[in-house]
N, CA, C, O and CB atoms as a CASP TS submission, in Angstrom:
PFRMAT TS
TARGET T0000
AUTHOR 0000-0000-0000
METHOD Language model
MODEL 1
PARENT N/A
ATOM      1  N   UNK     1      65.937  75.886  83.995  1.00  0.00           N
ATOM      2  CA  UNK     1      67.132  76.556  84.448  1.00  0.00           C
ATOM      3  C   UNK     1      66.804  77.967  84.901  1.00  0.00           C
ATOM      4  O   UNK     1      65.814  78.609  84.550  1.00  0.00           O
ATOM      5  CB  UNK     1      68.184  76.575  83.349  1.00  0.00           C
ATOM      6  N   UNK     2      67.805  78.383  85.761  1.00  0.00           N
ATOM      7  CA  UNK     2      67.437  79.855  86.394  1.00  0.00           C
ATOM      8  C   UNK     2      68.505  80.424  85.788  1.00  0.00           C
ATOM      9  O   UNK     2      69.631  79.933  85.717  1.00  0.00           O
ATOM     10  CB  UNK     2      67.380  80.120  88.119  1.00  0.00           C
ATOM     11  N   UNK     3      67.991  81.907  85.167  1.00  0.00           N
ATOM     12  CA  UNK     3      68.849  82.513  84.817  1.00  0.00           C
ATOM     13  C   UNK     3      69.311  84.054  85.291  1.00  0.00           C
ATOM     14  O   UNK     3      69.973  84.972  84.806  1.00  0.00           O
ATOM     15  CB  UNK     3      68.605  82.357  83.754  1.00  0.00           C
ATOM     16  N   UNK     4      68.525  83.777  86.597  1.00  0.00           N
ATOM     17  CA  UNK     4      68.297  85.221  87.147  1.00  0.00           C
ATOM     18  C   UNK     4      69.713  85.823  87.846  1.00  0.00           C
ATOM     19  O   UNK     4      70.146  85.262  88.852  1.00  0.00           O
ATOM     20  CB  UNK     4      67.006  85.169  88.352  1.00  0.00           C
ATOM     21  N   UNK     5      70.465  87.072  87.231  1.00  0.00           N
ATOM     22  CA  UNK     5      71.573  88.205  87.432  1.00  0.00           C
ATOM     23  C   UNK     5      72.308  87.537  86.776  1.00  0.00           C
ATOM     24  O   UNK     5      73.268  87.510  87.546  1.00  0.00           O
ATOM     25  CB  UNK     5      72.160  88.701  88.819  1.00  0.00           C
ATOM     26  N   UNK     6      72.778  86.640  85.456  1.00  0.00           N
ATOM     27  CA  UNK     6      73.645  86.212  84.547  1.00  0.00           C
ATOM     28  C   UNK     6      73.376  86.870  83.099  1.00  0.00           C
ATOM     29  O   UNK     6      72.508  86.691  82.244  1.00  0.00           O
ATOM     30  CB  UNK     6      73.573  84.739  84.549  1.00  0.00           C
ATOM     31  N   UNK     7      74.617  87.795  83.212  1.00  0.00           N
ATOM     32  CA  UNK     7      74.602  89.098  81.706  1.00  0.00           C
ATOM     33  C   UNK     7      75.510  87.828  80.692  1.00  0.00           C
ATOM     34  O   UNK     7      76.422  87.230  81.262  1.00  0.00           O
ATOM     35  CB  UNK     7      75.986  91.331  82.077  1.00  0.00           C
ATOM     36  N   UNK     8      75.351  87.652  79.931  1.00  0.00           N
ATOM     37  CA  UNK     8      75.949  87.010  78.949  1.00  0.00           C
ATOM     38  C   UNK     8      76.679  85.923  79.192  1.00  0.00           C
ATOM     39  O   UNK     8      77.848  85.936  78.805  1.00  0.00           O
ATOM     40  CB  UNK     8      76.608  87.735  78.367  1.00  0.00           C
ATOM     41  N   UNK     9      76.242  84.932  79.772  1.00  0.00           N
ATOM     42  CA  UNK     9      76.697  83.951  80.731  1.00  0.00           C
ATOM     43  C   UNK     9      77.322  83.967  81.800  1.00  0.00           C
ATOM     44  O   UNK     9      77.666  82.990  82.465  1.00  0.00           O
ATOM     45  CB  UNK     9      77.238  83.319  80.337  1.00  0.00           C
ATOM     46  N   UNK    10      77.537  85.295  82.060  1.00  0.00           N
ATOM     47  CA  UNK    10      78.201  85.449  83.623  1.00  0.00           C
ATOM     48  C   UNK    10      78.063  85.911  84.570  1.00  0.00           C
ATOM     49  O   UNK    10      79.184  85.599  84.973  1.00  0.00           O
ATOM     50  CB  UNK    10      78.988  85.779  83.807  1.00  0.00           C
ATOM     51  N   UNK    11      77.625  86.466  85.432  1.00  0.00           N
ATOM     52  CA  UNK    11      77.280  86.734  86.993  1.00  0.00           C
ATOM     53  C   UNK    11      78.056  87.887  87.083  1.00  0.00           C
ATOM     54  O   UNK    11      79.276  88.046  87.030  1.00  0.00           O
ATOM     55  CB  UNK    11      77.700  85.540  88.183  1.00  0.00           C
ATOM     56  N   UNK    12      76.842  88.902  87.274  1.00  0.00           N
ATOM     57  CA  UNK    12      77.518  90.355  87.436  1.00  0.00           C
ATOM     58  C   UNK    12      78.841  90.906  88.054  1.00  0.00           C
ATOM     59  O   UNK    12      79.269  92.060  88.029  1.00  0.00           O
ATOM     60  CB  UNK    12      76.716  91.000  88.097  1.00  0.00           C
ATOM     61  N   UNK    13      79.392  89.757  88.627  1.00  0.00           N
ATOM     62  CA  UNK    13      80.596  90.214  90.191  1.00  0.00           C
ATOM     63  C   UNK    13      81.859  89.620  89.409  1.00  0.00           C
ATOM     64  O   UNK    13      83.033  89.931  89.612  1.00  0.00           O
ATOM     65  CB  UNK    13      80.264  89.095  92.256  1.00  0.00           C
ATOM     66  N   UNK    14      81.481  88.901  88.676  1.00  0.00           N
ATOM     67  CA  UNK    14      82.444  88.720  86.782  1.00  0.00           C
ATOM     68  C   UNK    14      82.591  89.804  86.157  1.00  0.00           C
ATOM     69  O   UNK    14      83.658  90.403  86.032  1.00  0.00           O
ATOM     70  CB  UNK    14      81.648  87.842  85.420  1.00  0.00           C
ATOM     71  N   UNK    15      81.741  90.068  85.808  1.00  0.00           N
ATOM     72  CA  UNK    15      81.919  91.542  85.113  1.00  0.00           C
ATOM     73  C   UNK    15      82.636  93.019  85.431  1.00  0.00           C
ATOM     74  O   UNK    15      83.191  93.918  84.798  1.00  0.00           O
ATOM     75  CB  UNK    15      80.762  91.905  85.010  1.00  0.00           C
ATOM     76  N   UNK    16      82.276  92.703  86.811  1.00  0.00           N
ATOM     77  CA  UNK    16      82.787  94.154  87.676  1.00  0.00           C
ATOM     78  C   UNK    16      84.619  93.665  88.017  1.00  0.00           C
ATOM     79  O   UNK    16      85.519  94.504  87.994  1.00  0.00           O
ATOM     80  CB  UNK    16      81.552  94.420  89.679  1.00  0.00           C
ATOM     81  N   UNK    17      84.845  92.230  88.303  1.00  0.00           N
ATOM     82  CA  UNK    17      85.781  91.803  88.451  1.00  0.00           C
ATOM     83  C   UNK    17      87.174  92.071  86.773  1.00  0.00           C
ATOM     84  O   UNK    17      88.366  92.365  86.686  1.00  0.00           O
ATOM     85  CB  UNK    17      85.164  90.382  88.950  1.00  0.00           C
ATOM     86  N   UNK    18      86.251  91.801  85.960  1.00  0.00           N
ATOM     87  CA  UNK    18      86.868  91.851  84.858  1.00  0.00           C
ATOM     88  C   UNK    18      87.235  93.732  84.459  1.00  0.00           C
ATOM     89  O   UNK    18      88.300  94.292  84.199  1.00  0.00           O
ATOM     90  CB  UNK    18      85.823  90.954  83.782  1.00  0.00           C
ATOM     91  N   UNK    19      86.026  94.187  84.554  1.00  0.00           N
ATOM     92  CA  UNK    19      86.266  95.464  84.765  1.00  0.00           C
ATOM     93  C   UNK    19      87.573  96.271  84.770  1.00  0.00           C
ATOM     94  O   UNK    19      88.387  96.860  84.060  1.00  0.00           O
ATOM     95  CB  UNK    19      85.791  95.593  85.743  1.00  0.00           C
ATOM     96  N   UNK    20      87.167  95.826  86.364  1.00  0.00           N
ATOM     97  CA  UNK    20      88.264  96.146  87.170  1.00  0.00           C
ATOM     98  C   UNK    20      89.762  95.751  87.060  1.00  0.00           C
ATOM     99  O   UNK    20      90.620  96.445  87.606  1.00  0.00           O
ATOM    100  CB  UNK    20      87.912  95.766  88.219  1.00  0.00           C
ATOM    101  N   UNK    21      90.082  94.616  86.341  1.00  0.00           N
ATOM    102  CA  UNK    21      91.366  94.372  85.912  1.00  0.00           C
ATOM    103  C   UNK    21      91.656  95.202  84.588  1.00  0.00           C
ATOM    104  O   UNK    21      92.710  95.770  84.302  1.00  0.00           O
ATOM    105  CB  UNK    21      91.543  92.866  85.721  1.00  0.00           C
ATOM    106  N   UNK    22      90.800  95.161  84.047  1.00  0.00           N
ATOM    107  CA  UNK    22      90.927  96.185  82.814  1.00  0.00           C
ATOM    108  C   UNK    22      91.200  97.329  82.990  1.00  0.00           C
ATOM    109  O   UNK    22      91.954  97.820  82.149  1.00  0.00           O
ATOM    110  CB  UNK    22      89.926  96.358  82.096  1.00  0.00           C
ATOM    111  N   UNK    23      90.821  98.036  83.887  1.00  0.00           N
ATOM    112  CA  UNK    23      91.274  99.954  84.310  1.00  0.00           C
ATOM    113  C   UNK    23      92.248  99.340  84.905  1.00  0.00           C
ATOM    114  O   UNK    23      93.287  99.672  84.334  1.00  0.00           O
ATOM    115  CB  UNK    23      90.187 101.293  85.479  1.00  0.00           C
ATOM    116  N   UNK    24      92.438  98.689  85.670  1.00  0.00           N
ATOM    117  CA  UNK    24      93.899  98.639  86.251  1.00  0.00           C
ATOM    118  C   UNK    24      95.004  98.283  85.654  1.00  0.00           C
ATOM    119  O   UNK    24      96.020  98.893  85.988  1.00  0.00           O
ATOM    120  CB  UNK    24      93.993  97.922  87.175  1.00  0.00           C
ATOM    121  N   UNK    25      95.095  97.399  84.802  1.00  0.00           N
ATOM    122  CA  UNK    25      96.092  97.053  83.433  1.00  0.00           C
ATOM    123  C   UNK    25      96.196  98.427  82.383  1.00  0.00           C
ATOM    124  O   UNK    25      97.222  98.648  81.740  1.00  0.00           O
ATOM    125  CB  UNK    25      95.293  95.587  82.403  1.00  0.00           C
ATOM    126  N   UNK    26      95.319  99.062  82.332  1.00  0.00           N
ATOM    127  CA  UNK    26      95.788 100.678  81.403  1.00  0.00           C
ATOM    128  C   UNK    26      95.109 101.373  81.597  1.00  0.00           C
ATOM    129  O   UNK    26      94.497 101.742  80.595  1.00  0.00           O
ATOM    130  CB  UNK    26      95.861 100.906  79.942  1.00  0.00           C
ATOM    131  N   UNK    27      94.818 101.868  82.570  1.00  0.00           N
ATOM    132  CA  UNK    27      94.669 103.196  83.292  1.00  0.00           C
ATOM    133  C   UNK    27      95.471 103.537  84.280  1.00  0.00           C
ATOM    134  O   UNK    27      96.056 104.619  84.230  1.00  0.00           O
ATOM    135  CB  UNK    27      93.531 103.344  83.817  1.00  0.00           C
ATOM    136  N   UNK    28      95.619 102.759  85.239  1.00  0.00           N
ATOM    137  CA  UNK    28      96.688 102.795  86.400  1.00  0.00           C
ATOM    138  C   UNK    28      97.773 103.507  86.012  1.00  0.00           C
ATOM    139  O   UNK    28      98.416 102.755  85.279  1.00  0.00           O
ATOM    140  CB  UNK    28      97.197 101.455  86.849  1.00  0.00           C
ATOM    141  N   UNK    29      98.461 104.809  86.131  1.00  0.00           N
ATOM    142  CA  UNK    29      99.633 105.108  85.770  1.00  0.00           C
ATOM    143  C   UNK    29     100.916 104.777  86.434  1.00  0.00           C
ATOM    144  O   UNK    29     101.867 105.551  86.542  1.00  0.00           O
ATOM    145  CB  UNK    29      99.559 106.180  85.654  1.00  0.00           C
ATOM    146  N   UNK    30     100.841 103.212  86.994  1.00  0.00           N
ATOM    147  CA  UNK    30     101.867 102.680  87.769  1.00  0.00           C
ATOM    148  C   UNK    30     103.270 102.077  86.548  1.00  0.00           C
ATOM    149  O   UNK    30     103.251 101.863  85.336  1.00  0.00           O
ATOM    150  CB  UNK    30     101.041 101.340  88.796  1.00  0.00           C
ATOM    151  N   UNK    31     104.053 102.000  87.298  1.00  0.00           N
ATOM    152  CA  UNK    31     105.365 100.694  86.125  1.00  0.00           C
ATOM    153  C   UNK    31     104.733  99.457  86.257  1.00  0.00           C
ATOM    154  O   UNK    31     104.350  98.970  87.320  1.00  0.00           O
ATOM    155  CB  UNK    31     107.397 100.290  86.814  1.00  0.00           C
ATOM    156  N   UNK    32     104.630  98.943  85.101  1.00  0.00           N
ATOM    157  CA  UNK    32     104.652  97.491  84.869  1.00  0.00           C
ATOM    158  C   UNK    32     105.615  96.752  85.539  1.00  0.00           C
ATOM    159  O   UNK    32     106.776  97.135  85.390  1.00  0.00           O
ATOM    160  CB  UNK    32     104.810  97.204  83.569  1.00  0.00           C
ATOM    161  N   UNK    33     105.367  95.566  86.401  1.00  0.00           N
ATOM    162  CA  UNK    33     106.539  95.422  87.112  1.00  0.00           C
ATOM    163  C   UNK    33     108.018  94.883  86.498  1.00  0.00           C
ATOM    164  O   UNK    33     109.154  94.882  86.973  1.00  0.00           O
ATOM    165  CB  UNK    33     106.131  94.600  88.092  1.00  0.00           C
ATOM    166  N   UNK    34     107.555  94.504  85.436  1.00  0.00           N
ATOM    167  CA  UNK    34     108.536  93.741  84.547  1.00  0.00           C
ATOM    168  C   UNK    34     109.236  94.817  83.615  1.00  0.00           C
ATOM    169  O   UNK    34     110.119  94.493  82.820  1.00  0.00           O
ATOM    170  CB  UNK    34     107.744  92.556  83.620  1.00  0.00           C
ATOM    171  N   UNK    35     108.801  96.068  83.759  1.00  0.00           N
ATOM    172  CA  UNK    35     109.301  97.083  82.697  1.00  0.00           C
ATOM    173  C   UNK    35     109.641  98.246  83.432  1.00  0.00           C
ATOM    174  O   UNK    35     109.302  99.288  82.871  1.00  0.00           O
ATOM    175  CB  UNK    35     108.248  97.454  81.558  1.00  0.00           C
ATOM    176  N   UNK    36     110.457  98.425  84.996  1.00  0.00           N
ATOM    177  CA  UNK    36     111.166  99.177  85.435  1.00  0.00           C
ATOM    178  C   UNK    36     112.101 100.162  84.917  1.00  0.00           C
ATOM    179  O   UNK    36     112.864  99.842  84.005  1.00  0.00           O
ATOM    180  CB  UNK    36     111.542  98.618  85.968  1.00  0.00           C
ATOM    181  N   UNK    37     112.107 100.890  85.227  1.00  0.00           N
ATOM    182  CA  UNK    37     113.466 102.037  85.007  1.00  0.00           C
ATOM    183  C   UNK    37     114.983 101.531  85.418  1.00  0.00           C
ATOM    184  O   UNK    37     115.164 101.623  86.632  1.00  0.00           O
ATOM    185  CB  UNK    37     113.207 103.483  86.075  1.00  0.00           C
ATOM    186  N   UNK    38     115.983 101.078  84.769  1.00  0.00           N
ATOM    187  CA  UNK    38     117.111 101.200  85.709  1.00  0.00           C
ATOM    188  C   UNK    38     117.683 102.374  86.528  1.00  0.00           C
ATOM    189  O   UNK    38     117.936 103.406  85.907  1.00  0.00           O
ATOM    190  CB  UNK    38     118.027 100.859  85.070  1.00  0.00           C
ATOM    191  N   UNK    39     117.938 102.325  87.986  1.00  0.00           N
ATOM    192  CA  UNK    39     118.577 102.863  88.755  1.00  0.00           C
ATOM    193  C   UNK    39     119.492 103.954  87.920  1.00  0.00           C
ATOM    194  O   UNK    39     119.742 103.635  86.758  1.00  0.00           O
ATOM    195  CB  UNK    39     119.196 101.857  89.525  1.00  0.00           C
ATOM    196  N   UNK    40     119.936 105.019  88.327  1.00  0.00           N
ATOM    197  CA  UNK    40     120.859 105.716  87.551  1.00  0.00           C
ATOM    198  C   UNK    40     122.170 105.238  88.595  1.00  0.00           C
ATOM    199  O   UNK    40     122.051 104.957  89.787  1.00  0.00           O
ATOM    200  CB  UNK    40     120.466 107.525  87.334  1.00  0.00           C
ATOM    201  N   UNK    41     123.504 105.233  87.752  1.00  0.00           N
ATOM    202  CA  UNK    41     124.481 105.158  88.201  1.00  0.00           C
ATOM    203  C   UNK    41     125.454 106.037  88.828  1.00  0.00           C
ATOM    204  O   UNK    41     125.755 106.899  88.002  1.00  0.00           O
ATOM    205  CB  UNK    41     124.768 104.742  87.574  1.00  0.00           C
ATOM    206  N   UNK    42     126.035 106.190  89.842  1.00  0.00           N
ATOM    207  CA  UNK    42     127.010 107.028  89.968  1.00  0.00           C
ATOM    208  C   UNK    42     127.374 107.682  88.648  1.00  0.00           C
ATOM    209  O   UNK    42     127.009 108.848  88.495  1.00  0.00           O
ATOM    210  CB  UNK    42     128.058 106.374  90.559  1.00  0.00           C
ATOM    211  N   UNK    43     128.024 107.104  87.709  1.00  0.00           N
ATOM    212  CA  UNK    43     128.590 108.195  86.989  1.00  0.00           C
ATOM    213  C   UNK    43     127.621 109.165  85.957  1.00  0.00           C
ATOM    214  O   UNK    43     128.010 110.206  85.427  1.00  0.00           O
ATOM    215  CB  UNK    43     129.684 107.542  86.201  1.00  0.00           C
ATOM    216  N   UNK    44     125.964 108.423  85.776  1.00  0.00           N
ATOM    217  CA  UNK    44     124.890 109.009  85.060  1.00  0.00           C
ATOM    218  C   UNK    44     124.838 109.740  86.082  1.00  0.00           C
ATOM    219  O   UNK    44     125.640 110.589  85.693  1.00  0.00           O
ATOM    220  CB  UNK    44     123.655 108.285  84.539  1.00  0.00           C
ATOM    221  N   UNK    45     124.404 110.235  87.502  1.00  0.00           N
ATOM    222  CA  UNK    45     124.341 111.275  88.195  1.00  0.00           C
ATOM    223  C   UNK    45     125.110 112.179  88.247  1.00  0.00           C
ATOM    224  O   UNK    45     124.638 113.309  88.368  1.00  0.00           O
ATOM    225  CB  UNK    45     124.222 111.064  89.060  1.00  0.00           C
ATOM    226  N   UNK    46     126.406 112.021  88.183  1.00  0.00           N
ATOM    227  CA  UNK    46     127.769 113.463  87.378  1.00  0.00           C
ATOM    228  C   UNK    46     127.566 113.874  86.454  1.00  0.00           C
ATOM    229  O   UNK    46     127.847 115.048  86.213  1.00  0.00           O
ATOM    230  CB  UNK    46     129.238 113.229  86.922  1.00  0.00           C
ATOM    231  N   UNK    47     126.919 112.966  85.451  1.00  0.00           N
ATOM    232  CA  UNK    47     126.624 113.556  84.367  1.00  0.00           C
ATOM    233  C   UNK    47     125.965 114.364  84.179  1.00  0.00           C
ATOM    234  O   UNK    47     126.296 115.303  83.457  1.00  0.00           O
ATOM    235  CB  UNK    47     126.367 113.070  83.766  1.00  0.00           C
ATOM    236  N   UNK    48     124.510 114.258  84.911  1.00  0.00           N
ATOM    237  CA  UNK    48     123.326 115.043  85.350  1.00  0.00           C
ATOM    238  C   UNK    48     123.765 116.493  85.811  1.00  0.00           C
ATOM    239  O   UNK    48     123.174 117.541  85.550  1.00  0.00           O
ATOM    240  CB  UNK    48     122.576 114.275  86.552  1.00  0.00           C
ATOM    241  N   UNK    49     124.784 116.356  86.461  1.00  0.00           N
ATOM    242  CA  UNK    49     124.951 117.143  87.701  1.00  0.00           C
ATOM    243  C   UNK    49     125.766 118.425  86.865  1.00  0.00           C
ATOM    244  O   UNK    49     125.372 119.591  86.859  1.00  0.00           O
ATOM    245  CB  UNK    49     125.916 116.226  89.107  1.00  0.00           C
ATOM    246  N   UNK    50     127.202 117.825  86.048  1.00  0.00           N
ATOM    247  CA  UNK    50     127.691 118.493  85.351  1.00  0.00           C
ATOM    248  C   UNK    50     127.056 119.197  84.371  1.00  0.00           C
ATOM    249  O   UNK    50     127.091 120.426  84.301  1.00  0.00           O
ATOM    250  CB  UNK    50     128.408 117.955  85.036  1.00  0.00           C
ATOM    251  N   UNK    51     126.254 118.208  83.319  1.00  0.00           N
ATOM    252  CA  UNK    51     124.514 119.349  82.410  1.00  0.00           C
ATOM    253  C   UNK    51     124.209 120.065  83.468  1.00  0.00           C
ATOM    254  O   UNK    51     124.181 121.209  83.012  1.00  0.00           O
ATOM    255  CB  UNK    51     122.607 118.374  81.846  1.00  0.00           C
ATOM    256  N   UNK    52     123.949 120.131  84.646  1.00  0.00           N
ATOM    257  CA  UNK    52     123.080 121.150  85.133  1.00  0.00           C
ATOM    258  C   UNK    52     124.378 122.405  85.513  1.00  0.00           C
ATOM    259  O   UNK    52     124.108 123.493  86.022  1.00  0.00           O
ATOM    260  CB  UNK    52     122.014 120.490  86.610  1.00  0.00           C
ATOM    261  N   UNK    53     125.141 122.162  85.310  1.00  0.00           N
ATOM    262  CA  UNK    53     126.392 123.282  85.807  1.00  0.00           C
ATOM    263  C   UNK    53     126.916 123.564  87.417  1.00  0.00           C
ATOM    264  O   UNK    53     127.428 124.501  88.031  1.00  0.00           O
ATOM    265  CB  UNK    53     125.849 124.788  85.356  1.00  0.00           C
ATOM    266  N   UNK    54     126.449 122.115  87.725  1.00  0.00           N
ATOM    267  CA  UNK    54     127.164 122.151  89.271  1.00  0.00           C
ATOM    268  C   UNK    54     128.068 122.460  89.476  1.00  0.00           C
ATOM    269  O   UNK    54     128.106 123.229  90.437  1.00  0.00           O
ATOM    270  CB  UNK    54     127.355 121.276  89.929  1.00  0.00           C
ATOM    271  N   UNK    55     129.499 122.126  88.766  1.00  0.00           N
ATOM    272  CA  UNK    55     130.489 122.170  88.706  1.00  0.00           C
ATOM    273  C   UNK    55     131.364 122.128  87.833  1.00  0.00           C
ATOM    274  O   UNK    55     131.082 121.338  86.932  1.00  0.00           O
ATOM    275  CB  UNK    55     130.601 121.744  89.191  1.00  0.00           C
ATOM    276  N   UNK    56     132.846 122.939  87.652  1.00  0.00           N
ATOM    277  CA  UNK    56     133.478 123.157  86.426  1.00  0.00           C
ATOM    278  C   UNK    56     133.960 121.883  85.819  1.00  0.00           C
ATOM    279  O   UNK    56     133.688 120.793  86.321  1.00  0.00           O
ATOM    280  CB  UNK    56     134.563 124.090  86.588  1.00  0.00           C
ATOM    281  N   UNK    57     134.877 122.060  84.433  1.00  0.00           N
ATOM    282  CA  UNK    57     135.099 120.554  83.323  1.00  0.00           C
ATOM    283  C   UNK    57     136.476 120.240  84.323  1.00  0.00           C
ATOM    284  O   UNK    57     136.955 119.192  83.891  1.00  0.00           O
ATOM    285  CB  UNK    57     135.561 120.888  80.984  1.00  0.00           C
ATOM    286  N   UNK    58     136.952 120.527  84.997  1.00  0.00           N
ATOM    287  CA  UNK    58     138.185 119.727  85.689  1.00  0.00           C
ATOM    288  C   UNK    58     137.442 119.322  86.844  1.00  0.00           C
ATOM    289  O   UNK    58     137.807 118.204  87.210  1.00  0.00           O
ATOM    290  CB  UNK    58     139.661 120.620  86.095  1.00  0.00           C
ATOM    291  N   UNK    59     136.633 119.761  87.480  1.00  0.00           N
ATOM    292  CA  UNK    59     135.986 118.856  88.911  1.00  0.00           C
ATOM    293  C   UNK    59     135.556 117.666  88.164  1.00  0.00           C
ATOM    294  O   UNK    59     135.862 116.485  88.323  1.00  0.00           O
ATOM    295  CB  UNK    59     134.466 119.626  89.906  1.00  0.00           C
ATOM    296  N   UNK    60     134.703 118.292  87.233  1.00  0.00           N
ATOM    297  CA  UNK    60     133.956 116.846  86.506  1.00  0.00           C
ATOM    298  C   UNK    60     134.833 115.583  85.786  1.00  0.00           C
ATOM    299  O   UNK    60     134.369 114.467  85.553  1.00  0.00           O
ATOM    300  CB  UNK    60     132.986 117.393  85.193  1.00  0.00           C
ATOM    301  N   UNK    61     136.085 115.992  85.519  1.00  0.00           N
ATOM    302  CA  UNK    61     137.358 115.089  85.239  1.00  0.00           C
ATOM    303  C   UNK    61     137.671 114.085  86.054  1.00  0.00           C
ATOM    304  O   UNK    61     137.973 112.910  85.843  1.00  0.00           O
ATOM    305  CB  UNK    61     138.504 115.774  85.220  1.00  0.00           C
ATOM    306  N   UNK    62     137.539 114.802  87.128  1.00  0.00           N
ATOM    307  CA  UNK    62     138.271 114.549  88.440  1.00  0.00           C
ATOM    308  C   UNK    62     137.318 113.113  89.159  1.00  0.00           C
ATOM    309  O   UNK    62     137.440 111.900  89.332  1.00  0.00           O
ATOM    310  CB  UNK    62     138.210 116.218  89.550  1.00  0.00           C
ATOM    311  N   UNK    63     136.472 114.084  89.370  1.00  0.00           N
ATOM    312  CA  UNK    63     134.834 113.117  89.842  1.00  0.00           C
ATOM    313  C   UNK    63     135.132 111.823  89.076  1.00  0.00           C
ATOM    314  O   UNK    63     135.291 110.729  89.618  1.00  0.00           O
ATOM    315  CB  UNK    63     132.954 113.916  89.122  1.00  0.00           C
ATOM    316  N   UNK    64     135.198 112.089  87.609  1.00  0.00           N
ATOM    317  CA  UNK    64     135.230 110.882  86.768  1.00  0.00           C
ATOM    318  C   UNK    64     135.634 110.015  86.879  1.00  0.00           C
ATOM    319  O   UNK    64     135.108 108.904  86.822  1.00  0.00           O
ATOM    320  CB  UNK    64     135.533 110.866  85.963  1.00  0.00           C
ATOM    321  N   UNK    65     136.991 110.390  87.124  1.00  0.00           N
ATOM    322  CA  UNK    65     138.081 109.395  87.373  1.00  0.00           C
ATOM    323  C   UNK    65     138.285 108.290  88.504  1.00  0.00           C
ATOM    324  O   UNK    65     138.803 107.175  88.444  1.00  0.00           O
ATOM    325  CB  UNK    65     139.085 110.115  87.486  1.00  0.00           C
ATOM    326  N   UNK    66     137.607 109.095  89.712  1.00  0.00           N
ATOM    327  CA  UNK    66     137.440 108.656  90.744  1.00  0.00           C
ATOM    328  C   UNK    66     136.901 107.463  91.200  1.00  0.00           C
ATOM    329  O   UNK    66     137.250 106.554  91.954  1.00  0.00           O
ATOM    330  CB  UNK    66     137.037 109.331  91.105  1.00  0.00           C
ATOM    331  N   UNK    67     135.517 107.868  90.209  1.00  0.00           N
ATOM    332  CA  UNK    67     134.732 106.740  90.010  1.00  0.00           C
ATOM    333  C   UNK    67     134.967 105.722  88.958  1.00  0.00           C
ATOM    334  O   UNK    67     134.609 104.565  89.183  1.00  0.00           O
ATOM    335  CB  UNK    67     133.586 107.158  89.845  1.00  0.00           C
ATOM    336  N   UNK    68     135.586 106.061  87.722  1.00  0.00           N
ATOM    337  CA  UNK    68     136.204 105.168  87.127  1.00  0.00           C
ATOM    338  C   UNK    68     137.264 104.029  87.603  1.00  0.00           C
ATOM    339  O   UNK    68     137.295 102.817  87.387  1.00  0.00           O
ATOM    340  CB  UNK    68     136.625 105.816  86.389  1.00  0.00           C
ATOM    341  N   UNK    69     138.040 104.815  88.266  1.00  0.00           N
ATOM    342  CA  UNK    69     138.859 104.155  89.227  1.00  0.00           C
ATOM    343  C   UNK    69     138.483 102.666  90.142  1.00  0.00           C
ATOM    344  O   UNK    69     138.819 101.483  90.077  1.00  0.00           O
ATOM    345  CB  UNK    69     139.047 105.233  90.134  1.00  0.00           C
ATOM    346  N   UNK    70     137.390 103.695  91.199  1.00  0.00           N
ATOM    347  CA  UNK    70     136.656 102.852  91.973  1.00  0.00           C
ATOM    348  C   UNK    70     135.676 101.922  90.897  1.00  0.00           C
ATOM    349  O   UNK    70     135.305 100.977  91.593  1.00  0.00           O
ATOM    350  CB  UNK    70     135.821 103.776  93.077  1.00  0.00           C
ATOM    351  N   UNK    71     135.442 101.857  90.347  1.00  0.00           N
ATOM    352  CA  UNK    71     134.753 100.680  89.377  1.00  0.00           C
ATOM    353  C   UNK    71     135.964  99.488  89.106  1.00  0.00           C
ATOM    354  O   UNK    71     135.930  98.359  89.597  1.00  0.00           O
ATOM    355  CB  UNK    71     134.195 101.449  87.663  1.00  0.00           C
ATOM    356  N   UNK    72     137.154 100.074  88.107  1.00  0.00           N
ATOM    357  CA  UNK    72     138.265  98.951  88.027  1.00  0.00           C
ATOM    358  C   UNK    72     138.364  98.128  89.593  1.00  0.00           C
ATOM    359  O   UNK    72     138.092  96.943  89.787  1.00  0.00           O
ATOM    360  CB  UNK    72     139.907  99.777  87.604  1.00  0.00           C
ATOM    361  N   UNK    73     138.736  98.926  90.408  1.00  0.00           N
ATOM    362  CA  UNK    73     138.909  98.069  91.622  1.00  0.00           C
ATOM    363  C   UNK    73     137.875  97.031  92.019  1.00  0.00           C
ATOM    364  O   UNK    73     138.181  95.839  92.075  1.00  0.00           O
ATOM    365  CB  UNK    73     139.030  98.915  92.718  1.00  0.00           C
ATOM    366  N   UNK    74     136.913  97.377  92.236  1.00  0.00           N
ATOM    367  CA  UNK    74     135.337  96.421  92.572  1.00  0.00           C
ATOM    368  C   UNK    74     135.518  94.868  91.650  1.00  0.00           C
ATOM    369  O   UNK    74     135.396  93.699  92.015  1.00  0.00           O
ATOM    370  CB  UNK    74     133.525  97.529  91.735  1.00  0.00           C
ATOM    371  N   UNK    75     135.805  95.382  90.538  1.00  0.00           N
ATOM    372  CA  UNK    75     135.822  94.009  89.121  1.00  0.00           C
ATOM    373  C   UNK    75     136.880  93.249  89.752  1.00  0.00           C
ATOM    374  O   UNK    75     137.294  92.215  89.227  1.00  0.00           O
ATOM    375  CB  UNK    75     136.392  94.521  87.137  1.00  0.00           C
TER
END
């Protein structure tokens, strides 16, 4: 038998292959595709917006409602 460029029964371009899935499974600082962020919602973005002091507690009432509103209707 020839055993010439086989590291531990496998053929170096195995190894580099395997490697290579390995840094890419946890090193990659990408999202897992199955473990996404949800979208923020209209009303999580008022929310945002209001913490940051965009606008006073009656705009932000107001905003609220709006969109509360427009949600009942959609259903």
């Amino acid at each position: 038998m020839i055993y010439e460029n086989y590291y531990w029964g496998m053929n170096l371009i195995w190894w580099i292959i395997w490697v290579v899935l390995i840094v890419w499974i946890f090193v990659v600082p990408y999202d897992v595709p199955g473990q996404r962020r949800r979208k923020d919602t209209p009303l999580d973005i008022l929310q945002q917006r209001f913490a940051a002091g965009q606008f006073t507690t009656q705009e932000y009432k107001e905003k609220k409602a709006i969109l509360e509103n427009d949600l009942v209707k959609s259903k």
